[in-house]
PDB file of N, CA, C and O in Angstrom:
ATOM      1  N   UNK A   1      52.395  96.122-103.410  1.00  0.00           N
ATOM      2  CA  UNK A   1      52.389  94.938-102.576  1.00  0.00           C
ATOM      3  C   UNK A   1      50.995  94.319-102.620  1.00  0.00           C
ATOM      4  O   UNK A   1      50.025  95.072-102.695  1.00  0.00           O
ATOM      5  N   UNK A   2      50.813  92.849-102.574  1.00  0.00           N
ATOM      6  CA  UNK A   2      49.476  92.626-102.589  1.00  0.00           C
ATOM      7  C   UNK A   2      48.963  92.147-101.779  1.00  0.00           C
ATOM      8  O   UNK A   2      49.450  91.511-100.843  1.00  0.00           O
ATOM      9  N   UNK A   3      47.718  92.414-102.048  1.00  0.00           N
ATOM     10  CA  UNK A   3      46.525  92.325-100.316  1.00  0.00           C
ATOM     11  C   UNK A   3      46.981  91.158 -99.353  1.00  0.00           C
ATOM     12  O   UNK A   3      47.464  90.183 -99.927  1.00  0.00           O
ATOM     13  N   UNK A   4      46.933  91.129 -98.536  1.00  0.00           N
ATOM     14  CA  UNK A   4      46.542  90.047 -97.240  1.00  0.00           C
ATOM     15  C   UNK A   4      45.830  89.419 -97.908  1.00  0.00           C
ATOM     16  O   UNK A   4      46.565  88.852 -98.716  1.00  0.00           O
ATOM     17  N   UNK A   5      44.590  89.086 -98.133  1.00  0.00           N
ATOM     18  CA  UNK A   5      43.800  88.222 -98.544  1.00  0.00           C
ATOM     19  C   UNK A   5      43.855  87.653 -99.400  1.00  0.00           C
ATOM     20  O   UNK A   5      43.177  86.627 -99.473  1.00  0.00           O
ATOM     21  N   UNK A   6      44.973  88.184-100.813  1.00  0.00           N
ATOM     22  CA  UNK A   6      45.143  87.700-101.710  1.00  0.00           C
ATOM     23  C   UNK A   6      46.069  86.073-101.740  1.00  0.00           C
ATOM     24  O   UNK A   6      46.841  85.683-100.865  1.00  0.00           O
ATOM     25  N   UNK A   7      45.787  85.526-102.702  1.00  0.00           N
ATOM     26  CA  UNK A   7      46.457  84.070-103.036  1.00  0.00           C
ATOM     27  C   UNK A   7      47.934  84.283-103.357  1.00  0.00           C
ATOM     28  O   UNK A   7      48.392  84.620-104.448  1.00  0.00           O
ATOM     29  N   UNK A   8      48.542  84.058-102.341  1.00  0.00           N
ATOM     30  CA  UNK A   8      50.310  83.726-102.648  1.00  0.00           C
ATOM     31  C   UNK A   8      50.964  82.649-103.281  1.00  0.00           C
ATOM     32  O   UNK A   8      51.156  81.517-102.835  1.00  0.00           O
ATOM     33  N   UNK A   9      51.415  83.325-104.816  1.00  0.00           N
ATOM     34  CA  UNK A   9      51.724  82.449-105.751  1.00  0.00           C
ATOM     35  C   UNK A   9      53.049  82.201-105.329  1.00  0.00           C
ATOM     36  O   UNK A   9      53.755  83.208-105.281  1.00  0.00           O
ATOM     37  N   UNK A  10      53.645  80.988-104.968  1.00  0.00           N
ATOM     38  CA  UNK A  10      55.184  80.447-104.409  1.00  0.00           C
ATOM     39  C   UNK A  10      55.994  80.960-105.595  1.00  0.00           C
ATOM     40  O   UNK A  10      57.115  81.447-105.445  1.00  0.00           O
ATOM     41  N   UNK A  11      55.576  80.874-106.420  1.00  0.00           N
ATOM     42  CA  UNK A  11      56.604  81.159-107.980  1.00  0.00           C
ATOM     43  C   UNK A  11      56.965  82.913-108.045  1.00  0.00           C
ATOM     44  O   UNK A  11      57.917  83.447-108.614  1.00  0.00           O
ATOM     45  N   UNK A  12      56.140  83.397-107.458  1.00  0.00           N
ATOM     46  CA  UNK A  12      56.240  85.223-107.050  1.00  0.00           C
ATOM     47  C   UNK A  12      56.898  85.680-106.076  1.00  0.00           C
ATOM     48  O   UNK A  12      56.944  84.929-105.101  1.00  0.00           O
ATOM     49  N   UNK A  13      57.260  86.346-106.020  1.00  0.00           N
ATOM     50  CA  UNK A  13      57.637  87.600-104.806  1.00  0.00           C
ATOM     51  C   UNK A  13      56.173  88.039-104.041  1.00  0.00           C
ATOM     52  O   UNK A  13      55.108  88.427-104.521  1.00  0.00           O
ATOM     53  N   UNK A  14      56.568  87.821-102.760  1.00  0.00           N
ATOM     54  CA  UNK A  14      54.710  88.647-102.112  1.00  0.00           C
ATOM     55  C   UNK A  14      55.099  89.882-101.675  1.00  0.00           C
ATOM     56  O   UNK A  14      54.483  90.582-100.871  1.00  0.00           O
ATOM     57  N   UNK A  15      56.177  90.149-102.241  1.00  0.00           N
ATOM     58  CA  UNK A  15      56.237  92.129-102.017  1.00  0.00           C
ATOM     59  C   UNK A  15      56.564  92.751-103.461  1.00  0.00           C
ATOM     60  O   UNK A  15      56.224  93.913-103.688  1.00  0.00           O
ATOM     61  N   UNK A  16      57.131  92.093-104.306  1.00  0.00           N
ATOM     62  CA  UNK A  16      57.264  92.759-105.730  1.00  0.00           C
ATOM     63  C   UNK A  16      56.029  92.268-106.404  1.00  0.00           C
ATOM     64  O   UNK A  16      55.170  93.073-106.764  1.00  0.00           O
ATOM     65  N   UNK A  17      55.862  90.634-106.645  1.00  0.00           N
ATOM     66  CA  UNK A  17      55.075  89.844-107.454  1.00  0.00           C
ATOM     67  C   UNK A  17      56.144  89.396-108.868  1.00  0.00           C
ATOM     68  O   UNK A  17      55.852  88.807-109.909  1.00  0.00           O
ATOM     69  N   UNK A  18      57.365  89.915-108.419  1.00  0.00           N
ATOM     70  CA  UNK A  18      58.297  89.049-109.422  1.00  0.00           C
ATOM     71  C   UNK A  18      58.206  87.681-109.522  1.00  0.00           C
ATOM     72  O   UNK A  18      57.845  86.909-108.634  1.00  0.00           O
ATOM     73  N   UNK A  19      58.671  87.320-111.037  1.00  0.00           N
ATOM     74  CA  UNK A  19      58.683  86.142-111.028  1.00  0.00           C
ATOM     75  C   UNK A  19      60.060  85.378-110.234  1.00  0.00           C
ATOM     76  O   UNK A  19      61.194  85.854-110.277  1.00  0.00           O
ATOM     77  N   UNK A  20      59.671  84.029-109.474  1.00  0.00           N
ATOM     78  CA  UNK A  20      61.022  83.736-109.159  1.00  0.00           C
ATOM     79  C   UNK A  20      61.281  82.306-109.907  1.00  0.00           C
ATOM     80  O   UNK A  20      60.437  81.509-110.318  1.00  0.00           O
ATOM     81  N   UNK A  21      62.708  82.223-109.958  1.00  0.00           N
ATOM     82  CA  UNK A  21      63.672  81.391-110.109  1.00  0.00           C
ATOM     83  C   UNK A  21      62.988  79.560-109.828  1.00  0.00           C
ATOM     84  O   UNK A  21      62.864  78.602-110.592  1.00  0.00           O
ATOM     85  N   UNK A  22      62.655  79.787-108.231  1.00  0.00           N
ATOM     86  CA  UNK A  22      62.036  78.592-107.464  1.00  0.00           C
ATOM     87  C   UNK A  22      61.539  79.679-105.889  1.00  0.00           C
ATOM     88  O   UNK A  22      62.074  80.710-105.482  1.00  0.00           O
ATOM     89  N   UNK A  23      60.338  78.910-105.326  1.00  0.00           N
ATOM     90  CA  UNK A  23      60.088  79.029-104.599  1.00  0.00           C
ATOM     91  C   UNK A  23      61.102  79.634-103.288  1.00  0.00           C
ATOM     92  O   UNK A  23      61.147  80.748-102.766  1.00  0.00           O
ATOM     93  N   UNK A  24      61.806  78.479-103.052  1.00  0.00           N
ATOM     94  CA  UNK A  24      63.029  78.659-101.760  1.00  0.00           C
ATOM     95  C   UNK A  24      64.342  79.661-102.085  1.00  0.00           C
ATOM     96  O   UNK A  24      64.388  80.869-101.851  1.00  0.00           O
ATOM     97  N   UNK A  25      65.268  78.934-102.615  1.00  0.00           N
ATOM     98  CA  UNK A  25      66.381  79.414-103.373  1.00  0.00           C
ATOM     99  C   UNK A  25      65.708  80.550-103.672  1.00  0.00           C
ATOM    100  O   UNK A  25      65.387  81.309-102.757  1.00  0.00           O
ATOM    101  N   UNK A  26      65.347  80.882-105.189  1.00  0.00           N
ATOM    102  CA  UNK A  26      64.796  81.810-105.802  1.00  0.00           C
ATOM    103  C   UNK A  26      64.717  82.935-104.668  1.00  0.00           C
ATOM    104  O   UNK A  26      65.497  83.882-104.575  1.00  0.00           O
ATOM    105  N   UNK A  27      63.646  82.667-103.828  1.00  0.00           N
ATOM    106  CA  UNK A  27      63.099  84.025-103.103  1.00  0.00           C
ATOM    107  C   UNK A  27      64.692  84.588-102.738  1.00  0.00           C
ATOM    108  O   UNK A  27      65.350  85.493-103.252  1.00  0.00           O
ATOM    109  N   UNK A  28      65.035  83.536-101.500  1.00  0.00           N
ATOM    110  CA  UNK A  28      66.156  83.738-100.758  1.00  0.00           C
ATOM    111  C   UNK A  28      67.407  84.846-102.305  1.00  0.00           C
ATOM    112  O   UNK A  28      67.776  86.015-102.198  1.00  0.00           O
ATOM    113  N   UNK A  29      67.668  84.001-103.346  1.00  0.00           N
ATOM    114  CA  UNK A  29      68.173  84.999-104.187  1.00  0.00           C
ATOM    115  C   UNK A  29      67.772  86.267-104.177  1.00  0.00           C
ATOM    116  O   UNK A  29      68.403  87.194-103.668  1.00  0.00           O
ATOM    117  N   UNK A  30      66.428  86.366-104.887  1.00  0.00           N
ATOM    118  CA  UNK A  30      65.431  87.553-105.046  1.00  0.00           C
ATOM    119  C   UNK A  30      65.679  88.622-104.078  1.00  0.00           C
ATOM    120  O   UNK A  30      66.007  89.736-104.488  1.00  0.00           O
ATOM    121  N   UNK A  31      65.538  88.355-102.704  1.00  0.00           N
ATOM    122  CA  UNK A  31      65.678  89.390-101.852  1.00  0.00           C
ATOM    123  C   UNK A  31      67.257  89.776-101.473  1.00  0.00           C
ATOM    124  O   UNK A  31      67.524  90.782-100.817  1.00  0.00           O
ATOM    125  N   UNK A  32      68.187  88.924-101.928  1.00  0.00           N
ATOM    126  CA  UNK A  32      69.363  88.908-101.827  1.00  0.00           C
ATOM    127  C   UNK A  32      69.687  90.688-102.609  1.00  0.00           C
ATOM    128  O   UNK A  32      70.142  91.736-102.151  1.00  0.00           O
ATOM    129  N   UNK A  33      69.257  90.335-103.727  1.00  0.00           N
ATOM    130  CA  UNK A  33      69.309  91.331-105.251  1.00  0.00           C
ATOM    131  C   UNK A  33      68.456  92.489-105.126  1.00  0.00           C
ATOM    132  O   UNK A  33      68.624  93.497-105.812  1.00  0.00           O
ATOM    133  N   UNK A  34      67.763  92.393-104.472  1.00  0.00           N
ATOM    134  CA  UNK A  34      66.307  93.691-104.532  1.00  0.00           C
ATOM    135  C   UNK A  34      66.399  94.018-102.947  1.00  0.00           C
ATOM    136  O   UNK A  34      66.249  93.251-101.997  1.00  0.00           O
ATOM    137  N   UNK A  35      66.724  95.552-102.971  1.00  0.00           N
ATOM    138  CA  UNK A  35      66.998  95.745-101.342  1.00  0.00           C
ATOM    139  C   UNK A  35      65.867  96.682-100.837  1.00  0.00           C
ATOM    140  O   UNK A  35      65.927  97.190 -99.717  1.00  0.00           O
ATOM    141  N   UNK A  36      64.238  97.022-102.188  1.00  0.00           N
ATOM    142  CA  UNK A  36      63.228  96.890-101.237  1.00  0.00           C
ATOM    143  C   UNK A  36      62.512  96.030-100.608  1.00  0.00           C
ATOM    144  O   UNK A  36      61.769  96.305 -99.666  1.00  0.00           O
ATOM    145  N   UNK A  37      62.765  94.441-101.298  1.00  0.00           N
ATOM    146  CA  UNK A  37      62.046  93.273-100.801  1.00  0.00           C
ATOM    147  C   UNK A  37      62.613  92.560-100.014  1.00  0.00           C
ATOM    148  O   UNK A  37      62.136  91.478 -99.674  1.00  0.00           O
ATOM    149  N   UNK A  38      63.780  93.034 -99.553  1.00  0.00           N
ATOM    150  CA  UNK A  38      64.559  92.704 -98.516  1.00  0.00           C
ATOM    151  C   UNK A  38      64.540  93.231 -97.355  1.00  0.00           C
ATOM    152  O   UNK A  38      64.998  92.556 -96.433  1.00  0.00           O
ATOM    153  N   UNK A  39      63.918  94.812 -97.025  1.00  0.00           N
ATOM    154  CA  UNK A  39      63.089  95.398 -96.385  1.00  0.00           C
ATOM    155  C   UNK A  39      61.864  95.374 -95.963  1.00  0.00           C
ATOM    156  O   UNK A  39      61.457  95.731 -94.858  1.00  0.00           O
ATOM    157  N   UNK A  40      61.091  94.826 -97.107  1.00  0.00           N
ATOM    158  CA  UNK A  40      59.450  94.678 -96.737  1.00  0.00           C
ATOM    159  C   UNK A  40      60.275  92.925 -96.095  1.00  0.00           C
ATOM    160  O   UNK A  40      60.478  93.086 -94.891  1.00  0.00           O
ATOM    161  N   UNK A  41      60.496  92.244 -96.299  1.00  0.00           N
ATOM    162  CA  UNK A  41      60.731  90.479 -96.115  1.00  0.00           C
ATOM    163  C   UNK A  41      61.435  90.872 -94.333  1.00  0.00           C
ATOM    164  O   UNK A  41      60.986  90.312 -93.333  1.00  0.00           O
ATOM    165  N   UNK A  42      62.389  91.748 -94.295  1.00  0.00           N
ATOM    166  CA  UNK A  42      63.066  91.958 -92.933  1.00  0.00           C
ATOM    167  C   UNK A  42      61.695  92.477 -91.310  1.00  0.00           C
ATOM    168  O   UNK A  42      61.520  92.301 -90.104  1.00  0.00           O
ATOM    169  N   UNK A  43      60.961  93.331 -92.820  1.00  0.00           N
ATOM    170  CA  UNK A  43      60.019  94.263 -91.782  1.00  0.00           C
ATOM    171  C   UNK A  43      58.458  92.823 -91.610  1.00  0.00           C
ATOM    172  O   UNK A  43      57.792  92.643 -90.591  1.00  0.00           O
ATOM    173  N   UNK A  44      58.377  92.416 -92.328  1.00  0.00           N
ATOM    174  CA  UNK A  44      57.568  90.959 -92.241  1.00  0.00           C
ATOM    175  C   UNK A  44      57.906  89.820 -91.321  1.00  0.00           C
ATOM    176  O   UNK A  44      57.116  89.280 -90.547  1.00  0.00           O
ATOM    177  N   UNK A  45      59.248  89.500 -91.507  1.00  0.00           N
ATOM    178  CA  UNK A  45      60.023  89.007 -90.365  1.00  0.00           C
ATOM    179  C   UNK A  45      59.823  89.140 -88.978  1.00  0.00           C
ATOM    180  O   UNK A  45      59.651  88.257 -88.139  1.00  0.00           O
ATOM    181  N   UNK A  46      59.871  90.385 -88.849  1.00  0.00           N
ATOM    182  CA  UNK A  46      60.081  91.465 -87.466  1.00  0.00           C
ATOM    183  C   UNK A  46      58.725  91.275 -86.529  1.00  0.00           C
ATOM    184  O   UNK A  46      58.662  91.264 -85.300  1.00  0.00           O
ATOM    185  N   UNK A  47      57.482  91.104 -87.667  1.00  0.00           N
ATOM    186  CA  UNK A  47      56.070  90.996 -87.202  1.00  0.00           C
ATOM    187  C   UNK A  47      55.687  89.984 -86.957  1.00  0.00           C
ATOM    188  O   UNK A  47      54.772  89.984 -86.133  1.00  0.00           O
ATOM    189  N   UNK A  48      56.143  88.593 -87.504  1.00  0.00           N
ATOM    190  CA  UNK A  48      55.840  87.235 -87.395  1.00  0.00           C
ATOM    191  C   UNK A  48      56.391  86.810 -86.468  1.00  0.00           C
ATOM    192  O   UNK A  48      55.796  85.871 -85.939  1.00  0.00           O
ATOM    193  N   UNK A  49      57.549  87.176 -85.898  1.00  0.00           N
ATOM    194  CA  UNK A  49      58.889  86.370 -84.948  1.00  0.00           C
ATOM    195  C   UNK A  49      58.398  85.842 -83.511  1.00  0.00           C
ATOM    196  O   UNK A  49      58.739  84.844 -82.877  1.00  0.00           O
ATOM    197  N   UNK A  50      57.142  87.235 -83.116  1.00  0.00           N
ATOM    198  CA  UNK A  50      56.645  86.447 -81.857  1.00  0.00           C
ATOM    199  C   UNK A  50      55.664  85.612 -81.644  1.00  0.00           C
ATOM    200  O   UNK A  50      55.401  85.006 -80.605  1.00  0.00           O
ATOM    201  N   UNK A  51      54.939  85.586 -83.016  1.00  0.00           N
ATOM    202  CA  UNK A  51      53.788  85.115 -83.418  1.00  0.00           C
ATOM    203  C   UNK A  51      54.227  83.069 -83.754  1.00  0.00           C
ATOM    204  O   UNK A  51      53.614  82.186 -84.353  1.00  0.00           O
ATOM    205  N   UNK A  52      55.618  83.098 -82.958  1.00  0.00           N
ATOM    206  CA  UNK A  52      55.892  81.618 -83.288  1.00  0.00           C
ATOM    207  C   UNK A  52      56.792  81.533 -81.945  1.00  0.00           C
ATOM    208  O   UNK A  52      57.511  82.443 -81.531  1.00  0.00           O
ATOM    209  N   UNK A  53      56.565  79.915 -81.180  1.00  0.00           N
ATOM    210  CA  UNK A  53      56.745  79.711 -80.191  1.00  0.00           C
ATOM    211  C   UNK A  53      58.094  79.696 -79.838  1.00  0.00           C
ATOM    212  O   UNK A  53      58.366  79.864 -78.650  1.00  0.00           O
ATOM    213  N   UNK A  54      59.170  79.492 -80.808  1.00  0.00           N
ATOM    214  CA  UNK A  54      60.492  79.515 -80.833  1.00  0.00           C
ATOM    215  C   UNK A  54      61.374  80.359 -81.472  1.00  0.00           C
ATOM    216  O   UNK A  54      62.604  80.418 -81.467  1.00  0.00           O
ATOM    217  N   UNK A  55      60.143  81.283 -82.264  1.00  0.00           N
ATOM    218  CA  UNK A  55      60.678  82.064 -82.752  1.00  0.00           C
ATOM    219  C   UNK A  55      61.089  81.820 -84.448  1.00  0.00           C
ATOM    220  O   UNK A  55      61.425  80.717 -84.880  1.00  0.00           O
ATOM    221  N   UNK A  56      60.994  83.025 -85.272  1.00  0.00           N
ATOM    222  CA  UNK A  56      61.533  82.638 -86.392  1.00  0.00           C
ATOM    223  C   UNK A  56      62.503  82.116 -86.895  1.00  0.00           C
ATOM    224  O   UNK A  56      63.336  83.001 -87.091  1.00  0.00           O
ATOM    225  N   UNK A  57      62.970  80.878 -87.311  1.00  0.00           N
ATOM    226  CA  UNK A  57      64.356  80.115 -87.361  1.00  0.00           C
ATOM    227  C   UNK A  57      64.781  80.684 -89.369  1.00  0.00           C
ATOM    228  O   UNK A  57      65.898  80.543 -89.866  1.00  0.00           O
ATOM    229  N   UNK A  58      63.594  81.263 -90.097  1.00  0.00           N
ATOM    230  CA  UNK A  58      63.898  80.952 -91.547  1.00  0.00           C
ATOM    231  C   UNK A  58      64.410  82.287 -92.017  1.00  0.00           C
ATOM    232  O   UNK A  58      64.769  82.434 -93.186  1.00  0.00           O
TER     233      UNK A  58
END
């Protein structure tokens, strides 16, 4: 997985670093298909959700 600090390429995965498809779609596929980045993306989720005033809608 790569650093926090590091530059998040939209065209990648930020838990594999696969290449994707497209940014949106793509990911949303990507994690569809790969059920550790669907875990790290769920467990990322989980940490951000309160960190937004309405909550995570995506």
């Amino acid at each position: 997985m790569p650093l926090a600090e590091s530059t998040v390429e939209p065209r990648r995965c930020p838990f594999c670093e696969a290449e994707l498809a497209s940014p949106g779609a793509g990911f949303v596929r990507h994690i569809d298909e790969s059920p550790e980045c669907r875990d790290a993306f769920e467990t990322w989720r989980d940490r951000v959700t309160d960190d937004m005033r309405a909550g995570w809608a995506g």
